[in-house]
C-alpha positions in Angstrom: -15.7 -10.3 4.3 -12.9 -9.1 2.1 -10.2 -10.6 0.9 -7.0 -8.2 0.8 -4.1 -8.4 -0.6 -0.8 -6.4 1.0 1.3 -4.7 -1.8 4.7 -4.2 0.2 6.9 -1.8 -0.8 10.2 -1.9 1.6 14.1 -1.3 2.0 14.6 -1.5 5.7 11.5 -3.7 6.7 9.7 -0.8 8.5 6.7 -1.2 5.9 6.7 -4.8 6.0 6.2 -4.5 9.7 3.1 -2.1 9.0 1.9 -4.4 6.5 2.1 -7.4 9.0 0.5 -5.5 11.8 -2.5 -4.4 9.2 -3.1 -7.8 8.0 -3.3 -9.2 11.9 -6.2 -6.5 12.3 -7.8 -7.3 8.9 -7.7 -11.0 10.1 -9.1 -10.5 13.6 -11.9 -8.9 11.6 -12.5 -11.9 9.8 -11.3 -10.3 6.1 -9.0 -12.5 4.5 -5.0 -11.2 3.9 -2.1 -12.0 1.9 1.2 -10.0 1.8 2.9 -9.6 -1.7 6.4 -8.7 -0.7 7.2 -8.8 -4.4 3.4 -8.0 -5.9 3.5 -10.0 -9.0 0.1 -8.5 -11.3 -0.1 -12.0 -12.5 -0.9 -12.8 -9.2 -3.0 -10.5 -7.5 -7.1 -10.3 -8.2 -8.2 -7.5 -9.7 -11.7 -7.9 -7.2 -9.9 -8.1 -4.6 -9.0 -5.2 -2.4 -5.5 -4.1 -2.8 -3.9 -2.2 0.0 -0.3 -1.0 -0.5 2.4 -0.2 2.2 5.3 1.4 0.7 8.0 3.9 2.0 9.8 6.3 0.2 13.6 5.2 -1.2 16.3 7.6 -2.2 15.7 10.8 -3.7 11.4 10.0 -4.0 11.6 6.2 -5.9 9.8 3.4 -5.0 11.8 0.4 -3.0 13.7 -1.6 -5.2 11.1 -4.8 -4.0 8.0 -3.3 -5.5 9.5 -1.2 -8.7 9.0 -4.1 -10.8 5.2 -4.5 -10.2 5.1 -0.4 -10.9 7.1 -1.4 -14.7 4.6 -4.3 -14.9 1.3 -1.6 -14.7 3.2 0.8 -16.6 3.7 -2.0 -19.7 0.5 -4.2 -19.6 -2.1 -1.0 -18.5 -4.2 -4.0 -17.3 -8.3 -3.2 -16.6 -8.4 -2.7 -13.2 -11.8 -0.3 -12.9 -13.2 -3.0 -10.6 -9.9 -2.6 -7.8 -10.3 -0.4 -5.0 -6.9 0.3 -3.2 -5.8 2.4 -0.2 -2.1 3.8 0.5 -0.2 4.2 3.6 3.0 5.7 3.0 6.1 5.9 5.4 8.7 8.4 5.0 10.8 11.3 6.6 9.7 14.9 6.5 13.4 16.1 6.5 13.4 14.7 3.3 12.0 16.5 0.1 10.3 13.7 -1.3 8.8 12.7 1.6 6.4 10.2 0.9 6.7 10.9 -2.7 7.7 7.3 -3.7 4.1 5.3 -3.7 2.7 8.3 -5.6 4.0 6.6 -8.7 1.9 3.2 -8.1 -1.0 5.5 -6.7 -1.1 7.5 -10.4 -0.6 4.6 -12.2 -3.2 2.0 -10.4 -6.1 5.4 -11.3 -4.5 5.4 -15.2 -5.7 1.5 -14.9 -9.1 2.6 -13.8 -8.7 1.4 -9.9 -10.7 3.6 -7.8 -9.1 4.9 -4.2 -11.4 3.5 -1.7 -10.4 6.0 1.3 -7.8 9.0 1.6 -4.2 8.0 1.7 -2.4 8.3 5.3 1.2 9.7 5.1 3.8 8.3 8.2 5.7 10.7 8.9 8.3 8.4 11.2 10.0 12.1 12.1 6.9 12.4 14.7 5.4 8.6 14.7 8.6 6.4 15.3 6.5 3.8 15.5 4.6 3.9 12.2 2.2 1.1 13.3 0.3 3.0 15.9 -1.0 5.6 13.3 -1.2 3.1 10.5 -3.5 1.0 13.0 -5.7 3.3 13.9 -6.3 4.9 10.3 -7.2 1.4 8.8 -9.4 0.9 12.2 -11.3 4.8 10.9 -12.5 2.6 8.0 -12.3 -0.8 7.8 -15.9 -1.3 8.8 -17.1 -0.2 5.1 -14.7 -3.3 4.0 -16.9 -5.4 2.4 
């Protein structure tokens, strides 16, 4: 099974929750989780899968929690061509930048050479108030191929 680490990116908790909810369905699957609420690259494994849950903060930025992790890619472009991530991202259509804030960690993780193992999902908690339920049932579309 996999082991997976949970790259939380949060201001009001909503994608902590999501991440929570993910890794109790990883686990039930027998993959093995860990949620980074403050992803350290230092201490994630570059073979393991990384899948990040971030929403969107202010005007399209990253959540204060997970910038520095963004600024730690960004300076030490580490070798990550054997990381596959996914993305779920939570944010508010009556915003501009809706979900515009993890596409920052999403460019910079392909500059390091990670590979996107399956299409981002985008929350939209305008119509899913509950971003869980979609969340859920995405990662349950693919997490079979998890390895």
């Amino acid at each position: 099974m996999a082991n997976v680490a949970l790259l939380v990116g949060t201001t009001l908790g909503s994608a902590e929750y999501v991440a929570d909810e993910l890794a109790e369905q990883l686990s039930a699957q027998g993959h093995q989780t860990h949620v980074h609420l403050a992803p350290d690259l230092a201490d994630l494994d570059p073979q393991s899968f990384w899948l990040i849950v971030s929403s969107t903060h202010g005007a399209g930025d990253l959540p204060d929690n997970i910038q520095p992790f963004l600024k730690s890619l960004r300076l030490h472009s580490p070798d990550l061509s054997k990381t596959k991530f996914a993305l779920c991202a939570i944010g508010d259509s009556s915003y501009d930048t809706f979900c515009q804030g993890p596409e920052s960690l999403v460019e910079e993780l392909l500059h390091c050479g990670a590979t996107e193992f399956v299409d981002k999902i985008q929350i939209d908690v305008q119509y899913d108030p509950v971003p869980e339920d979609p969340a859920q049932a995405w990662l349950t579309s693919w997490q079979s191929k998890l390895v």
